[in-house]
N, C-alpha and C positions, 0 to 999 in steps of 0.2 A: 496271967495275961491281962492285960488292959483293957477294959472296955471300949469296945468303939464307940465314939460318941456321933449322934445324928445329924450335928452341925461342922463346918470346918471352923477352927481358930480365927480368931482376926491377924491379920498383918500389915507391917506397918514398915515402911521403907525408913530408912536415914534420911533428915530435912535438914533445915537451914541450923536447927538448932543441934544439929551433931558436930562434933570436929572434925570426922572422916574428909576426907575428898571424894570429889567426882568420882574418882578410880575405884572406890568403894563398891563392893559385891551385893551389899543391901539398897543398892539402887540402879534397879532396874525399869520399873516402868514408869518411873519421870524421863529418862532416857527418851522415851518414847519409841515407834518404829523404827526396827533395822533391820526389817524381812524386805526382799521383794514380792511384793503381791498384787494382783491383778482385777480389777472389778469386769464381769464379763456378765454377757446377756444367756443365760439359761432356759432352755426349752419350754419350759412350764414354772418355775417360779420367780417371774421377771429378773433381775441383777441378782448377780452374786458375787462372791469373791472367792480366788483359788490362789494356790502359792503359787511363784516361778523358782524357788528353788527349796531343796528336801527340809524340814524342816524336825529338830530332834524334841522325842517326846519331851513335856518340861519344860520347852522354851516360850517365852512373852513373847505375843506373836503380834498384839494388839491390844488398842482399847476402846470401849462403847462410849464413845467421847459425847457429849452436849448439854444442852441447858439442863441445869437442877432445879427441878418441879418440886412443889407443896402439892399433897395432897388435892385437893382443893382443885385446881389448877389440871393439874394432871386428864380426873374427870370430865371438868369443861373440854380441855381440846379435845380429848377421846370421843362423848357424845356429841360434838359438835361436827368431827368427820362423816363424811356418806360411805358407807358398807363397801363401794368400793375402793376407796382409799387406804393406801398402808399405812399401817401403824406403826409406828416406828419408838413408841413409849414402852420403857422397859422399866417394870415396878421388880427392886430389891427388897426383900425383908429380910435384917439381921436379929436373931434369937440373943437376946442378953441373957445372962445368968441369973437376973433375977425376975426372968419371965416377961418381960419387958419386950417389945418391936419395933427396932427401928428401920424405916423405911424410909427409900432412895428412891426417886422418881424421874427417868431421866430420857430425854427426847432431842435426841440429832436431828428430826425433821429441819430446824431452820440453822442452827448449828453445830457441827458435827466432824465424824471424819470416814475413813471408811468402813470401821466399824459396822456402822449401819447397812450395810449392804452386804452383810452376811447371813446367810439363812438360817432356818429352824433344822434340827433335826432328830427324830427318836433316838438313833444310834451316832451322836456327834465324835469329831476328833478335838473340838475345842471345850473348855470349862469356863467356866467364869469365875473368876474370884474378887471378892471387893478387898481392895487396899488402899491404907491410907501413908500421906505422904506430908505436906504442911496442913492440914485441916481433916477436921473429924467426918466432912463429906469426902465416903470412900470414889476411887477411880475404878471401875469395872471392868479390872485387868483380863483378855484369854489369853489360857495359856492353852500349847497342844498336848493332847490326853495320851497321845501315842505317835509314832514316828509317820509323817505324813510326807507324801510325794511329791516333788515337782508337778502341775498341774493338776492335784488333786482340789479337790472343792471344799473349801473351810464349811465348816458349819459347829453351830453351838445347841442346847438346848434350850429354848426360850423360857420351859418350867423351872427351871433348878433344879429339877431332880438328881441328874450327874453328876456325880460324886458327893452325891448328900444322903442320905438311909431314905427310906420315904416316910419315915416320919416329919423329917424336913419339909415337905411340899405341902403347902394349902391351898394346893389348886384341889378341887371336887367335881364329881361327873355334875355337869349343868343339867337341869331340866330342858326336855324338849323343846319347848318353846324357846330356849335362849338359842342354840343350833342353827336357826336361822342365823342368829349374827355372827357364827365363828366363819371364820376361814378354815377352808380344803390343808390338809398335809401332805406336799407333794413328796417326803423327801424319799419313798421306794424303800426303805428300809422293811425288816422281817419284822421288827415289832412297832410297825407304825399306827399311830393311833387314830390315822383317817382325820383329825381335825388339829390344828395349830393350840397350843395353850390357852387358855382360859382365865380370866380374873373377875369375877363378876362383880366384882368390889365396885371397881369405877365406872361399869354403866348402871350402877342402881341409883336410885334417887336419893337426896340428904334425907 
């Protein structure tokens, strides 16, 4: 039996530089959107997004589409928000093989798609997966993790942890004093963890 390993693979679509056509199966999320989906106003955690029609575990459902941030960068606009403000910067880290992290920094605030207006959740039906297609900055494709309902409410995990071992994750419980700055986790789940993920990377100081 094979080892499970604690990362997923990297994937990589058919680009300019293949022979295939359009028609090709290894291209899917250049394709972009071909779900109907809905952004709607939810009781308690401002927008969100739900399907209007069934959609089958497996399938690209979307992507966290907007500007690619540096490091650097990333921080400033984060510290620079006021505690009520959402945050809409989503930091990737991919594990290389030879121990090595590369990180993706990526913020639909000013450009974006709907992506963005999808929620957090402990118990999600979306995944995230980064794939690459002409360039070695991945797309941060969801796909759904199981068969979901005509007006069911998309949701993803904002940690990584879903579908990664938790050796994967580098989020860590914050010290109290940081708590003050997380946000609430509305999403009612059984194993909710009372506060939204964590990166304490970029409000620390250089």
């Amino acid at each position: 039996q094979q080892q499970q390993q604690p990362f997923s693979r990297p994937i990589f679509e058919c680009n300019s530089l293949c022979r295939c056509g359009e028609g090709c199966q290894n291209r899917l999320v250049q394709r972009g959107l071909q779900l109907r989906l809905q952004v709607f106003r939810t009781p308690r955690k401002g927008w969100g997004v739900r399907a209007l029609e069934p959609i089958p575990a497996g399938s690209f459902v979307c992507e966290y589409a907007g500007e690619v941030l540096g490091f650097a960068e990333a921080r400033r606009r984060i510290q620079a928000q006021a505690p009520q403000e959402p945050n809409y910067i989503l930091a990737v880290r991919e594990h290389l093989h030879d121990g090595r992290v590369m990180e993706t920094f990526v913020d639909p605030s000013r450009v974006g798609n709907v992506g963005r207006f999808l929620n957090h959740s402990c118990e999600p039906n979306l995944f995230m997966v980064p794939v690459r297609v002409d360039s070695m900055v991945p797309r941060l494709a969801l796909f759904a993790a199981a068969d979901i309902s005509a007006g069911e409410e998309l949701s993803y995990d904002y940690s990584g942890r879903f579908h990664n071992l938790p050796a994967a994750s580098r989020e860590h419980k914050p010290p109290e004093e940081e708590n003050s700055l997380r946000k609430p986790c509305y999403c009612g789940s059984r194993t909710c963890a009372s506060f939204l993920p964590w990166d304490s990377s970029l409000f620390s100081t250089p």
